[in-house]
C-alpha positions in Angstrom: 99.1 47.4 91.4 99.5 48.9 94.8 103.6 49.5 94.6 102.4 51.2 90.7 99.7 53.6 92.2 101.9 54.4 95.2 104.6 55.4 92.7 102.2 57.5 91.2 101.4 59.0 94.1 104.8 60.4 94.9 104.9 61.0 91.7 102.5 63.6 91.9 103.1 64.9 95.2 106.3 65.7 94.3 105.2 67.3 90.9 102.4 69.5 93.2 105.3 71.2 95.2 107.5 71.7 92.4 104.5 73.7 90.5 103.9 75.7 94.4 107.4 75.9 94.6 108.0 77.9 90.8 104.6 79.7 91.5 106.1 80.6 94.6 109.1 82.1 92.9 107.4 83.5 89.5 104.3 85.1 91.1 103.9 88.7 91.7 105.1 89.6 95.3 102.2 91.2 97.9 103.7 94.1 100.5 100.8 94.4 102.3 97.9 92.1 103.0 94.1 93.3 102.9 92.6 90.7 104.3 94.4 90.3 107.2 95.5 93.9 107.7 99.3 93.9 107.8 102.6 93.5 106.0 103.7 90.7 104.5 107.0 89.5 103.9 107.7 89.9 100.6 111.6 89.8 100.5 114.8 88.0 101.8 118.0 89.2 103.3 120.3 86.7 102.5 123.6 87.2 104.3 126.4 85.8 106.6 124.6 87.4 109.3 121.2 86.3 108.4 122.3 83.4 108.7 124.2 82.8 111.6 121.4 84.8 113.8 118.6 82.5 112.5 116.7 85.6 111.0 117.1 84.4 107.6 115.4 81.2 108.5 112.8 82.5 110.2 112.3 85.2 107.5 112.0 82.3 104.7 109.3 80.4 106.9 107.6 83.4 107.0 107.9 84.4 103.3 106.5 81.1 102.3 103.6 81.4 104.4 102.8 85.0 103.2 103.5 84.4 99.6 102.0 80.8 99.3 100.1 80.7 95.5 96.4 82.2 96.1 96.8 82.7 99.7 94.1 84.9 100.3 91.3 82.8 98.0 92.3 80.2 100.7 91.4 81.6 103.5 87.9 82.5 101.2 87.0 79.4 100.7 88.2 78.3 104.5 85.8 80.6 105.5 82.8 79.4 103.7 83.9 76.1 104.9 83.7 77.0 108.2 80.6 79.3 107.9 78.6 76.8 106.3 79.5 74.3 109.5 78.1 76.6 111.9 81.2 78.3 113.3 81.5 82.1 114.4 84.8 82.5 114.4 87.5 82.7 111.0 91.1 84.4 111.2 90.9 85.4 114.6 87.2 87.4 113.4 83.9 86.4 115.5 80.6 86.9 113.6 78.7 88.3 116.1 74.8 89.5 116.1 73.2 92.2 113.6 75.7 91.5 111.7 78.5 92.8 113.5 82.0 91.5 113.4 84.5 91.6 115.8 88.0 90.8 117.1 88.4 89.4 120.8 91.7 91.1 122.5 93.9 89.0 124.3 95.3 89.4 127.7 98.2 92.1 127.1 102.4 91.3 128.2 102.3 93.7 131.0 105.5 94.0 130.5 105.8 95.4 127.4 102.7 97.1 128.5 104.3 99.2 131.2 107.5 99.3 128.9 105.8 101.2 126.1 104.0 103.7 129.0 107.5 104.4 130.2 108.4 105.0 126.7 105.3 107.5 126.4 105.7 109.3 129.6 109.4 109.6 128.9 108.8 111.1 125.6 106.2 113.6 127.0 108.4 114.5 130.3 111.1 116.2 127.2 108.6 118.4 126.8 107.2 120.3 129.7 106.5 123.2 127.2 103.9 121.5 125.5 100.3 120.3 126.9 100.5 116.5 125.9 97.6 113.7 125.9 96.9 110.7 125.3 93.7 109.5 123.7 93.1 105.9 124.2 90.1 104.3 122.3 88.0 100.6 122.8 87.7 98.7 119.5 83.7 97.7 119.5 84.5 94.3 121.0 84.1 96.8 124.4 81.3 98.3 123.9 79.0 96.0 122.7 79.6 92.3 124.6 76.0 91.2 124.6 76.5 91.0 120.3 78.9 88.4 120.6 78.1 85.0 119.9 77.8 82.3 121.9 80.5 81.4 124.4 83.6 84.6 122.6 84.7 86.7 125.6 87.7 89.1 124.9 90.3 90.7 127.7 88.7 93.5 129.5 90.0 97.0 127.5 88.5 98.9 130.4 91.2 96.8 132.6 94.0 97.3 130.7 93.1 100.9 130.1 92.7 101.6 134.3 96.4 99.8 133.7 97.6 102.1 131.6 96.2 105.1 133.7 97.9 104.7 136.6 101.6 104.3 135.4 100.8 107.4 133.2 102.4 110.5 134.1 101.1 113.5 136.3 102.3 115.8 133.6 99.7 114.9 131.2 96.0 114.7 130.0 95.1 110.9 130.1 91.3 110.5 128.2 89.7 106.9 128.7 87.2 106.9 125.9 85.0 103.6 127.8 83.1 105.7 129.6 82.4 108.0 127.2 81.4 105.6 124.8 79.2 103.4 126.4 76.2 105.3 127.0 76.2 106.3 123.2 76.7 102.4 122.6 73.0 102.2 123.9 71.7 104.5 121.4 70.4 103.4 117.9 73.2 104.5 115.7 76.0 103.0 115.4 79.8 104.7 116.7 81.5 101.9 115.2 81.5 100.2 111.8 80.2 96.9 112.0 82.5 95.4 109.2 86.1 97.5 110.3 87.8 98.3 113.5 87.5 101.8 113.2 84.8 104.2 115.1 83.1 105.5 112.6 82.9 109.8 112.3 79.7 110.1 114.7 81.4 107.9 117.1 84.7 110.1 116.4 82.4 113.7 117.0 82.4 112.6 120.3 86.0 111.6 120.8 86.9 114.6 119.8 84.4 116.9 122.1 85.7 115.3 125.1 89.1 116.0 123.9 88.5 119.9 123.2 86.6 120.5 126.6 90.3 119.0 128.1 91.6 121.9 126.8 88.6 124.5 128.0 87.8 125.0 123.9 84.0 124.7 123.2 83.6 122.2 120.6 81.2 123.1 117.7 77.9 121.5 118.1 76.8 118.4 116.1 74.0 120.5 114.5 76.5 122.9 113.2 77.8 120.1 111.0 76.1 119.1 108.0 76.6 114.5 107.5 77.0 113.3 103.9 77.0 109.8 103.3 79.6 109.3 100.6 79.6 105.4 100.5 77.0 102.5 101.5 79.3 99.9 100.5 82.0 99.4 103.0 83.2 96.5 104.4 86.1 97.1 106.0 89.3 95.2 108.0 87.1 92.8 110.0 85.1 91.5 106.6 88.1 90.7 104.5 89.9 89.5 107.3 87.0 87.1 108.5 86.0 86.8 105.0 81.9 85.6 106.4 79.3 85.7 103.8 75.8 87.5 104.2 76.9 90.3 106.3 75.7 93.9 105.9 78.2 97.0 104.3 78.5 99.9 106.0 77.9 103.9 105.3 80.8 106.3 105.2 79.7 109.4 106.4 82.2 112.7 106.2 80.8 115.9 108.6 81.2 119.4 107.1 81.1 122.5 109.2 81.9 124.9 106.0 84.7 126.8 108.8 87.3 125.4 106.9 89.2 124.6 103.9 92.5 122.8 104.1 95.7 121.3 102.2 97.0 118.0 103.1 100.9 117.9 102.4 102.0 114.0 102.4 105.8 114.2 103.1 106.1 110.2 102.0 106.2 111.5 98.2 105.7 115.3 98.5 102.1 114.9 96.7 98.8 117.2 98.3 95.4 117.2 98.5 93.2 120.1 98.9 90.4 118.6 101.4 90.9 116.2 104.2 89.4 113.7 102.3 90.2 111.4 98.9 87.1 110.2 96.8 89.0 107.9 94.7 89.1 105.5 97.6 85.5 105.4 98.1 86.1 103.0 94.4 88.4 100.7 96.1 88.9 97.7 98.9 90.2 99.5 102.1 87.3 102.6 101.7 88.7 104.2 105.2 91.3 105.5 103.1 89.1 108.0 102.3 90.0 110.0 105.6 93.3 111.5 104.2 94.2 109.7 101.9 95.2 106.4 104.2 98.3 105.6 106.1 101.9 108.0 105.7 104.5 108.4 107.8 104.1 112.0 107.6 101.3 114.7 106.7 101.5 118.0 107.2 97.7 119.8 107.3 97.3 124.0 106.8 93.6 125.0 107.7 92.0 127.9 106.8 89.1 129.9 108.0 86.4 130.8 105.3 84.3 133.8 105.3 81.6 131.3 106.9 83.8 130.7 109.7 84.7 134.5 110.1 81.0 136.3 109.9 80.3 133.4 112.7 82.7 134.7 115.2 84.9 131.3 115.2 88.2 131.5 114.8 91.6 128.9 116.0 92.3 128.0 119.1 95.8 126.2 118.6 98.5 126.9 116.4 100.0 123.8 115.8 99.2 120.3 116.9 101.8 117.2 116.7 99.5 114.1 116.1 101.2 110.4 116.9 98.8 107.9 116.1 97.2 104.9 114.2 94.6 105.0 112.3 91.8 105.8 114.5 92.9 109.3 114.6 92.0 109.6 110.4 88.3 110.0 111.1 89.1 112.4 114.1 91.6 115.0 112.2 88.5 116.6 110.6 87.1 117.9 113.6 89.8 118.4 114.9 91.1 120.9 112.3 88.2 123.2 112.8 90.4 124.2 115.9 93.9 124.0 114.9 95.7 126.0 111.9 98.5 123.5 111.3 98.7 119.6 112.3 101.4 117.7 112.1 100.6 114.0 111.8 103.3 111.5 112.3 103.0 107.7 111.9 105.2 105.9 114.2 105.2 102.6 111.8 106.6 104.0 109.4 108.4 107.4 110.3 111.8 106.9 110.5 113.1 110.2 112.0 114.1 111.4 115.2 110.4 112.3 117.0 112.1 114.1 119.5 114.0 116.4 116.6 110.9 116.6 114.8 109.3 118.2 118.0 112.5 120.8 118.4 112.0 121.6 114.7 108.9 122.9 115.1 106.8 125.2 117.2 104.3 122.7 118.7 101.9 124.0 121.0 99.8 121.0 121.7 100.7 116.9 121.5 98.1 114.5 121.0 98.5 110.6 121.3 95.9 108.9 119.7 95.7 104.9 120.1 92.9 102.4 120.5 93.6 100.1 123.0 94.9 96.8 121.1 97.1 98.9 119.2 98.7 100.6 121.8 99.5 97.3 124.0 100.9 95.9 121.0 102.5 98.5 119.0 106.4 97.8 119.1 106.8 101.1 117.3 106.4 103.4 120.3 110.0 102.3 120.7 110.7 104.8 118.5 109.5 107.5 120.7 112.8 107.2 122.4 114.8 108.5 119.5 
């Protein structure tokens, strides 16, 4: 009886990963992952090169891990596992207090820390021409340490940032947006979303005041904008990634001055928009992709002053900007367009043209960096700066 239900046993194992292994093949293949924010692998180079270098092994481990039937209800049900045991923490996402969620940094490499500055400072030393900054912003982990739970700590951003500062070059604006933020971290409303990584657009106001009185231009007054909440649903990157049940959506707010109208140009498939923002997202998962549309390599934005804007005396300050960024800089663009005629907003990630022809293409008058910390101590594709 044993040797019969042992047989059986293999048996079925064996039929288990045969079914994985043809859902594995027939299934429909996922580029991109919502829940845990990133790319997947979703194809295999098979060649005598692969092959010989080991990438085609490493490739296929990672393929199977990423495509692996029903993945992401997995790490659902993980997570109510886990929630329902008492544990804070899923996927690398720590339930914290009034229902905020949030993601502890680890200690950076320093070394590919101080190789990406060089990168940065290299890139900006091309260009003596231009007035260059870089914008570095906390995730909320910084800002609000006494909402953790019990016994999370994450890597001091305000360390790595003074890290950053002083291997960054003379010949630019360096903005540390820590001390900034944290008295505004004491106030009742929120700067950050407590279900994504993003600031939200009051926390981004500020941002981008500090960044306009860099450049001596007076920044329009809060007041002068008028807030519209747009959504009260969101639940953003740290939510499906942590996947925790019983916290609280967000509200999506968008700021309107009535200065300006503008047409985004997305060079990734030639298609526009004719505001800085795309309603149809506000139906969907990711809801930050409301602020322009989401993530492209490359947008071009034309502002233009309305009769508003003209019978109040304002007018632009800047030309043309060049925007390098990550995502953080989506909720910042629309203030920032009050004061700049033409931005051009490039994508690192997934732009892959020369940067530095891109820059003696076009008649840039200002350069703005925009990172939050992780990001930037992370983010291999400032390598592409040097190209």
């Amino acid at each position: 009886m044993t040797t019969r239900i042992s047989k059986y046993y293999r048996i079925g194992f064996v039929a288990m990963l045969g079914i994985l292994l043809l859902l594995l093949i027939i299934l429909p293949k996922s580029a991109f992952s919502y829940v845990e924010n990133r790319k997947l692998q979703h194809e295999l180079t098979l060649s005598w090169k692969s092959i010989l270098d080991k990438s085609f092994s490493s490739q296929s481990e990672q393929f199977v891990s990423d495509q692996f039937p029903w993945r992401e209800q997995w790490v659902s049900f993980k997570a109510l596992a886990e929630q329902a045991r008492g544990m804070t923490v899923n996927n690398g996402i720590l339930l914290g207090k009034q229902h905020y969620l949030f993601e502890a940094m680890k200690e950076p490499d320093w070394g590919e820390v101080e190789q990406y500055v060089d990168i940065v400072n290299q890139f900006i030393n091309k260009f003596p021409q231009l007035h260059s900054t870089l914008l570095l912003a906390p995730t909320s982990v910084e800002l609000y340490p006494q909402l953790l739970p019990a016994y999370a700590s994450s890597y001091s951003q305000a360390d790595t940032a003074d890290y950053i500062k002083q291997r960054f070059t003379d010949e630019a604006t360096f903005i540390d947006a820590i001390a900034l933020f944290q008295p505004l971290a004491e106030t009742e409303k929120p700067i950050y979303y407590r279900n994504d990584h993003h600031w939200n657009s009051y926390g981004a106001y500020y941002a981008y005041a500090a960044y306009m009185k860099t450049l001596n231009i007076q920044p329009l007054a809060l007041e002068q904008f008028e807030a519209t909440t747009v959504s009260t649903t969101f639940r953003g990157s740290y939510h499906t990634k942590g996947q925790f049940y019983g916290t609280v959506p967000d509200t999506i707010e968008r700021y309107d001055s009535g200065y300006i109208t503008s047409k985004v140009t997305i060079h990734d498939d030639g298609s526009t928009m004719n505001d800085l923002y795309a309603p149809s997202f506000l139906a969907e998962k990711d809801q930050y992709n409301y602020f322009l549309g989401g993530v492209h390599a490359l947008m071009t934005i034309d502002n233009e002053l309305t009769d508003q804007a003209l019978e109040a005396g304002h007018s632009f300050s800047i030309d043309s900007m060049l925007i390098i960024k990550d995502s953080y800089a989506h909720a910042l663009i629309p203030f920032l367009s009050q004061h700049v005629k033409t931005l051009y907003v490039i994508d690192p990630r997934y732009y892959n043209g020369s940067l530095e022809q891109y820059v003696n293409e076009h008649k840039i008058d200002e350069l703005l960096l925009m990172y939050n910390i992780p990001t930037f101590v992370t983010e291999r594709s400032l390598v592409n700066l040097k190209y």
